[in-house]
Phi, psi and omega in degrees: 000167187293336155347304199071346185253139180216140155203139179128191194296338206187146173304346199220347171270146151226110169272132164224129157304087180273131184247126172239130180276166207301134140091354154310133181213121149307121181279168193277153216206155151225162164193171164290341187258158166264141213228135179220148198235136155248116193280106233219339162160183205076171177230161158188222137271132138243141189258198215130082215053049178106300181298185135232165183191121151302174175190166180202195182294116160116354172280143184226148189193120178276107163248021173229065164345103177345094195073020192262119184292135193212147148203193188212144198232161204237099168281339181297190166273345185223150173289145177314123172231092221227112183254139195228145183229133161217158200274033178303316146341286182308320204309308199318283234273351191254359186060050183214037168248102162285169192215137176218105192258343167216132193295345174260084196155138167306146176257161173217219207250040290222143199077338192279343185305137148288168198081020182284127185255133160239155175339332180275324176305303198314326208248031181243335189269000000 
């Protein structure tokens, strides 16, 4: 982008495979960007506001509402095998992805710093 700052998968994606093994539960987290997960196998939770929803192999499921505190946990017997795609790149590049990984701690800004490096520099050098 004319930005010059990128990080992820795509100027505006960013992807990861996460494998969570059986009986993991994620502590609860927010952010701004949204996140949609696609399940390859295993089964679980997400909690989301409050809610819960199941989810199992083969399930596609947006669980991070703007700023909505949410996680998630690996109920089977066999591990989570999971791709989550998020628009963390674009937030980066607007300097507007808060991140809040633990609720008692201030959140924060998360790309806006100096000294921010992406992923291309690091794997051009």
């Amino acid at each position: 982008p004319m930005t010059g700052r990128t990080n992820g998968t795509t100027p505006n994606f960013f992807a990861t495979i996460t494998i969570r093994p059986p009986g993991i539960v994620d502590k609860p987290h927010r952010h701004v960007s949204a996140a949609m997960n696609y399940i390859f196998g295993g089964q679980g939770k997400s909690t989301v506001e409050g809610k819960v929803y199941e989810w199992e192999s083969g399930d596609l499921l947006l669980t991070a509402p703007g700023w909505g505190v949410h996680n998630h946990a690996s109920t089977g017997d066999e591990p989570v095998y999971e791709l989550t795609i998020q628009d963390q790149p674009l937030n980066i590049i607007m300097e507007s992805l808060l991140w809040q990984e633990d609720l008692k701690k201030p959140w924060s800004v998360l790309g806006a710093e100096t000294g921010f490096d992406t992923n291309r520099a690091k794997a051009a050098s």
